[in-house]
N, C-alpha and C positions, 0 to 999 in steps of 0.2 A: 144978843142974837140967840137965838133957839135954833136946838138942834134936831134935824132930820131924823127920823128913826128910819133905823134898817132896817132895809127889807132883805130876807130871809132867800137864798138862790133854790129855784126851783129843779128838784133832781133831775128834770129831763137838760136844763142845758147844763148841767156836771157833768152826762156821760156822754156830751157832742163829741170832746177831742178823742175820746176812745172809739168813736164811732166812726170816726174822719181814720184814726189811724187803720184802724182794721179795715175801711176799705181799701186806702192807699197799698196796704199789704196784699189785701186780695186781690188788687188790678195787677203790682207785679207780679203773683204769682201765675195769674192767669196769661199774664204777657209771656212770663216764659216758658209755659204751659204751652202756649197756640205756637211761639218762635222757635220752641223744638220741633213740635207735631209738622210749622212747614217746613222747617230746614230739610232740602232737600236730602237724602241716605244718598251712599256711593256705595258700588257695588263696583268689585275688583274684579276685572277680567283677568283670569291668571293661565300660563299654562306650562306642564310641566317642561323641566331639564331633562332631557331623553341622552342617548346615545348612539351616534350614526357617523356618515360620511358627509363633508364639506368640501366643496370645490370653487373657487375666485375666479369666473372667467371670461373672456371678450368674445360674445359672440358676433357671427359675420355667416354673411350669405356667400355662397360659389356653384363652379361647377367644375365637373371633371374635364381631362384633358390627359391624353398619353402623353406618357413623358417623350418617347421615344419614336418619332414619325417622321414619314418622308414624304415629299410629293414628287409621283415618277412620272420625266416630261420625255421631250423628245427631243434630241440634236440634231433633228435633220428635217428637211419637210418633204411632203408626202400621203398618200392615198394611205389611211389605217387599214389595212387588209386582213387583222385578225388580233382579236383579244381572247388568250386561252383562259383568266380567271374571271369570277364573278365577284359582288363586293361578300363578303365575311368567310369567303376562301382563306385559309391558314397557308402561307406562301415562303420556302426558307431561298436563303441570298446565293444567287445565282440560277434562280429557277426564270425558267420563257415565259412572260407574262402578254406580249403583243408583239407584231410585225407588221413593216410598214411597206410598200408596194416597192420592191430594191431593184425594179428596172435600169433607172436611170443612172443610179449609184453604179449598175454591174457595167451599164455600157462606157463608163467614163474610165474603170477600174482595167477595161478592156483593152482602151483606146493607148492608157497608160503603160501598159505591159507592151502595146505593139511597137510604139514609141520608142520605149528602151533596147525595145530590138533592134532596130532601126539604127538607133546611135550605138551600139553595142557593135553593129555591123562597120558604121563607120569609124568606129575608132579600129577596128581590125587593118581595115586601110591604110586608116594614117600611120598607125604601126607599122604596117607595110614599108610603105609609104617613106618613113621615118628610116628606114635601114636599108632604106636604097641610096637616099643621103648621105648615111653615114658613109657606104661605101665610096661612092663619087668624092666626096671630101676625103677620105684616105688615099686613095689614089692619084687626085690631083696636089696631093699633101708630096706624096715620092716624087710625083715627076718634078715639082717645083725642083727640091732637095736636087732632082740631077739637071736641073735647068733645061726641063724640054716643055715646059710648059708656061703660059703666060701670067701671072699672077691676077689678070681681070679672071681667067680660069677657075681661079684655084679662091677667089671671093666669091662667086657665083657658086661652087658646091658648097663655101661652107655659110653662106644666105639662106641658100633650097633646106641645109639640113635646120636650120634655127628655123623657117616656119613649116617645117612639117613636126617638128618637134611644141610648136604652139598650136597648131591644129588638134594636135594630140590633146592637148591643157583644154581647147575649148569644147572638144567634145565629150574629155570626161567632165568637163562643169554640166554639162546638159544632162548628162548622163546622171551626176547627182541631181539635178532639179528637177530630172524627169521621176528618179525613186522616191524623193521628197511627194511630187506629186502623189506619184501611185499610192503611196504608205496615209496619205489624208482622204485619197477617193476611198482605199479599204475602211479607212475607218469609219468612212462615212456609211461605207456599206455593210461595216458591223452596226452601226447607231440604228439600223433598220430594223434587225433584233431589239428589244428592250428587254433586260433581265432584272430581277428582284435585285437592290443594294442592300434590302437586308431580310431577316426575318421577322415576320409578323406577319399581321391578319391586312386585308384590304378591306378599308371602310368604306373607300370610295370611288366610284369610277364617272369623271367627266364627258369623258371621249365617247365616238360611238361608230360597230363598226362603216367604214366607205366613207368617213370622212377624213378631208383633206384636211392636213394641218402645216401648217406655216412655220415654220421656227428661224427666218429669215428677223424678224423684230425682237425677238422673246421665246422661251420655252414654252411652248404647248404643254399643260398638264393634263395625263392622261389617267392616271388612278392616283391614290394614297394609298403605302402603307403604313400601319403601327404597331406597334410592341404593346397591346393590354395588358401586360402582366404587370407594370408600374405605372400607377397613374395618378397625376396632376391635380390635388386640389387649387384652384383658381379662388381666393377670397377677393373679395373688399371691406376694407375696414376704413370707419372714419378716422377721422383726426384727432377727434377726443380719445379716441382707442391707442392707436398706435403705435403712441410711445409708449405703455404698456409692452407690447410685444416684444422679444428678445429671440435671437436668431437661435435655435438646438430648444426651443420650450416646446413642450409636449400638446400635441393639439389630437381633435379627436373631431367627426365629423356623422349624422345621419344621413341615410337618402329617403325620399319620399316612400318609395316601395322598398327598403330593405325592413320596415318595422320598427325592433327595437334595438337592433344589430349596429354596434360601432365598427369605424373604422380608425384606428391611429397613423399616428405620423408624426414627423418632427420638423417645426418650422424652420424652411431651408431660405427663407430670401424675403425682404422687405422692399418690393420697387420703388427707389427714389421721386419717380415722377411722379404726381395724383393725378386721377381723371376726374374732375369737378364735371356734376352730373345733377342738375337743377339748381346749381348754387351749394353743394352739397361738395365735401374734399372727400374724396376716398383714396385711400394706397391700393396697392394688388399686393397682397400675401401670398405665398407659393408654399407648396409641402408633398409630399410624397404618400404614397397608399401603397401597399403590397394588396394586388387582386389576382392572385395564385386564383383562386376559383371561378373565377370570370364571369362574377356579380355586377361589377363597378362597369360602364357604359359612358361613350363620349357625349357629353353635356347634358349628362345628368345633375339636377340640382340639390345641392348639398349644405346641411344646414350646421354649420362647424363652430367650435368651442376650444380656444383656445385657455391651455392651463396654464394660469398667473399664479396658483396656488392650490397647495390641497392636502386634508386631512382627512387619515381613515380612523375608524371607530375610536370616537374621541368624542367629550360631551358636548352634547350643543344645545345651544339656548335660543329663541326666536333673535329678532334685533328689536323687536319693538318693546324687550323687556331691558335693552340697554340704554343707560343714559350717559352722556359725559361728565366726568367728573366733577364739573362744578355748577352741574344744575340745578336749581330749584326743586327738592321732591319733595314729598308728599308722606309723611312721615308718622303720622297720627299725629305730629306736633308743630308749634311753627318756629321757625327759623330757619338758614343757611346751612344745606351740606356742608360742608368741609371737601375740599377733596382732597384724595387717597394721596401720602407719598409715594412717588414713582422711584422703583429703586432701581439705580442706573446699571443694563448688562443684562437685565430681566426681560425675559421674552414677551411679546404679548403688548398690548394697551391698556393702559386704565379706563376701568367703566365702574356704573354701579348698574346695582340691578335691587330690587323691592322682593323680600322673600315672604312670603306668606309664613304669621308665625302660627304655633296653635290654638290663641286664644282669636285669629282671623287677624289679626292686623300685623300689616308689612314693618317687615325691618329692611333697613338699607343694608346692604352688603357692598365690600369691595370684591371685581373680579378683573383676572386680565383677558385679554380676548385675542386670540392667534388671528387665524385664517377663519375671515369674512367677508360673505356675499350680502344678497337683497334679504335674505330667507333668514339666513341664522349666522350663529356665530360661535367658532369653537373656544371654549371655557379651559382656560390653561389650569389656573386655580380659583378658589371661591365658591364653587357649588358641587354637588354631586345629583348625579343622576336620580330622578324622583322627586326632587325640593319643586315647587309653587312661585311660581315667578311671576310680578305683573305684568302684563302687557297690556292695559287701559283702563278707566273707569269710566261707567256711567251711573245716572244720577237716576234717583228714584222718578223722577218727572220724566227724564227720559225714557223710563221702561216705560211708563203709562201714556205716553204718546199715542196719536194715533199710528203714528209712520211705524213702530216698533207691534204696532196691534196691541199693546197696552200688555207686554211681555217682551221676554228677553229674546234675544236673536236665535233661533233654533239653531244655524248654523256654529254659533260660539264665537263668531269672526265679532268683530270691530263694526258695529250699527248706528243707527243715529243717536244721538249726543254720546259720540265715544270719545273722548280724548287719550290718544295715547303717549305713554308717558315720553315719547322718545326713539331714539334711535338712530339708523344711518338713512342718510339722504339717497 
C-alpha cells in the first residue's frame, strides 16, 4: 500500500479559529456596549428634610348656631297690637318687647273683682246671720234649763245655727274660687305684655303687627332672641372619622368671609344618633366659639379641623420619602431590606427613608416617625434638617416622552413614569 503525501495546511484556514474568536469577542462586547447605552438611567426625585409645624386631623363641614336662644311666643290669644323692637335690636331680660289687644282679658279681670264683692257682701250676712243663731240657741239653751221651753224649740235654734254656720263655709269656697279665678284672668292679662326672658340680640321676628294669634292649640311664636357672644359650631363627620374624635380634643374652624382667621374650641359632644344622607353615615359634632367681637353669624358655614395630633417646630420629611419597614428598596444593590429593630417604650414608628449620599446614590436609613398626616411626617430620629431624601424615580425614557415634553417636570412634583417609592395610604 503506498502512502498519501501530505498536503501542507494553507495559512489562511490556521488563522479561521482566531478569527471566529475575535469576532465572538467583539459581538459581546458590542452587546453590552448597545445593553448599557439602552438600559434605561433613573433619576431620583429627592427633596429636602426641612423644619416646620404638623398637625393629624378630621376635617368636617358645619355651620354656626347660638348657644344660647329662645323663641318668644305668646300665652294668650289675641289682636298683636304692638312690637316695640326690630330684628338685630340688643334686648336685656325684662325689657317690653310687644302687646297684645288686653280688652278682653281687662273685662273678665273686671267681672271677677265684682264677683268677689258680691260674695264678700254675702258672707257679711251669713255672719250676720250666723250670730243671730248663736243667740236664739243660747237663749232657748236657759229656758230649756228652767223648763219654760219646749225642747222642738230649743232643736229648731240650734238647726238654724248649724246652717247659717254652712252657709258661711259655702260662701267662703266661692269666695276662694272666685280669687282663684281673678289671680288666672290677671295673669292672663299680664301675658298681654310680653317681656325679654333673657338678654341678647333678636334675630328674628315671625309676627306682624294687627295680627291675630291663637294660642288656644300651641304657642304662637312671635320673635327670637340669642346670646351671640357663644356660638355653636354644628359639624358632620362620617363614620370613618368619628371614632377618631374624643370629647375636650381641640378643634379649630374657618369661615368663608373671615380669610385666614381661626377660630378654636373644644369638642363638647358627639350625637349618638347619625343622619344617613344619600346613603352616607354622618354624626353631628358640637363645640363652642367665643365671638366677643361679633364676627361669627347664624348659619354661617364653617370649614373645621379637628386636632388628633400635633407638633410644633420639629423636623419633617414628605410621606412619599417613607417606606415601611420591610419593603422592597432600591438600594444601588439587590436584595431584601432587613427591617429595623423596633425598640419597645420608644416613641414613634418604624420607617426607612433613601438618603441621598455624595457620591448621588441613596442609602437606606432607619427613622421613627411621630405625628403624621397626608403631607409629611415628623422625624423623631434618623435625619436632620437639610439631608436629600427620595421621594420617587423616573427613568431616562420617561423624561424623553412626549407627555413630559422630553424633559423633567418644571414643577418638581411626581410626572409621568414616576414611581414613588412609598408612603402612607
Amino acid at each position: 500500500m503506498t502512502d498519501r503525501p501530505t498536503t501542507p495546511r494553507s495559512p489562511a484556514r490556521r488563522r479561521w479559529p482566531y478569527v471566529l474568536a475575535a469576532l465572538v469577542l467583539a459581538g459581546g462586547a458590542g452587546w453590552w456596549f448597545l445593553g448599557r447605552e439602552s438600559a434605561p438611567a433613573v433619576t431620583y426625585l429627592t427633596a429636602e428634610a426641612g423644619r416646620g409645624d404638623i398637625e393629624d386631623t378630621v376635617s368636617a363641614l358645619g355651620n354656626l348656631q347660638p348657644r344660647d336662644y329662645v323663641d318668644v311666643g305668646t300665652q294668650v290669644s289675641g289682636q298683636l297690637r304692638q312690637i316695640h323692637v326690630e330684628i338685630g335690636d340688643h334686648v336685656t331680660q325684662g325689657q317690653l318687647l310687644a302687646e297684645i289687644d288686653p280688652t278682653v282679658y281687662q273685662s273678665r279681670v273686671a267681672a271677677d273683682e265684682a264677683q268677689l264683692l258680691a260674695l264678700k257682701a254675702q258672707l257679711a250676712d251669713r255672719e250676720a246671720q250666723a250670730v243671730l243663731a248663736t243667740q236664739q240657741r243660747d237663749r232657748q239653751r236657759r229656758l230649756w234649763a228652767q223648763k219654760a221651753t219646749t225642747e222642738e224649740a230649743l232643736q229648731s235654734a240650734e238647726a238654724g245655727l248649724k246652717s247659717a254656720n254652712a252657709q258661711i263655709d259655702q260662701i267662703k269656697a266661692q269666695i276662694l274660687q272666685t280669687e282663684s279665678t281673678l289671680k288666672g284672668d290677671q295673669a292672663n292679662l299680664g301675658y298681654t305684655k310680653i317681656y325679654a326672658p333673657m338678654t341678647g340680640t333678636v334675630t328674628s321676628i315671625t309676627a306682624r303687627r294687627g295680627q291675630t294669634l291663637n294660642a288656644n292649640q300651641s304657642a304662637p311664636i312671635i320673635l327670637q332672641i340669642a346670646d351671640l357672644s357663644v356660638m355653636t359650631v354644628e359639624t358632620q363627620v362620617s363614620e370613618a372619622d368619628v371614632s377618631r374624635l374624643k370629647v375636650g380634643m381641640k378643634a379649630y374652624f374657618t369661615t368663608l368671609g373671615g380669610g385666614a382667621k381661626r377660630w378654636t374650641g373644644t369638642l363638647k359632644q358627639v350625637l349618638p344618633t347619625p343622619e344617613v344622607v344619600n346613603n352616607v353615615v354622618l354624626y353631628n359634632a358640637l363645640f363652642d366659639a367665643d365671638n366677643a367681637d361679633g364676627q361669627l353669624m347664624t348659619q354661617m358655614s364653617a370649614q373645621v379641623f379637628f386636632v388628633i395630633a400635633e407638633a410644633r417646630d420639629v423636623i419633617t420629611v414628605p410621606v412619599a420619602a417613607l417606606k415601611p419597614p420591610g419593603q422592597r428598596q432600591r438600594l444601588g444593590q439587590q436584595g431584601e431590606a432587613r427591617p429595623p429593630e423596633d425598640a419597645p417604650g420608644k416613641p414613634g414608628k418604624p420607617y426607612r427613608v433613601q438618603v441621598m449620599g455624595e457620591d448621588g446614590v441613596p442609602v437606606d436609613r432607619r427613622v421613627r416617625v411621630g405625628v403624621a398626616n397626608r403631607l409629611s411626617g415628623e422625624v423623631l430620629d434618623g435625619l436632620q434638617p437639610g439631608e436629600a431624601v427620595v421621594i420617587g424615580e423616573r427613568s431616562a425614557a420617561a423624561q424623553r416622552s412626549p407627555a413630559n415634553g422630553g424633559g423633567a417636570n418644571p414643577l418638581g412634583g411626581l410626572g409621568a413614569g414616576t414611581r414613588p417609592p412609598g408612603g402612607f395610604r
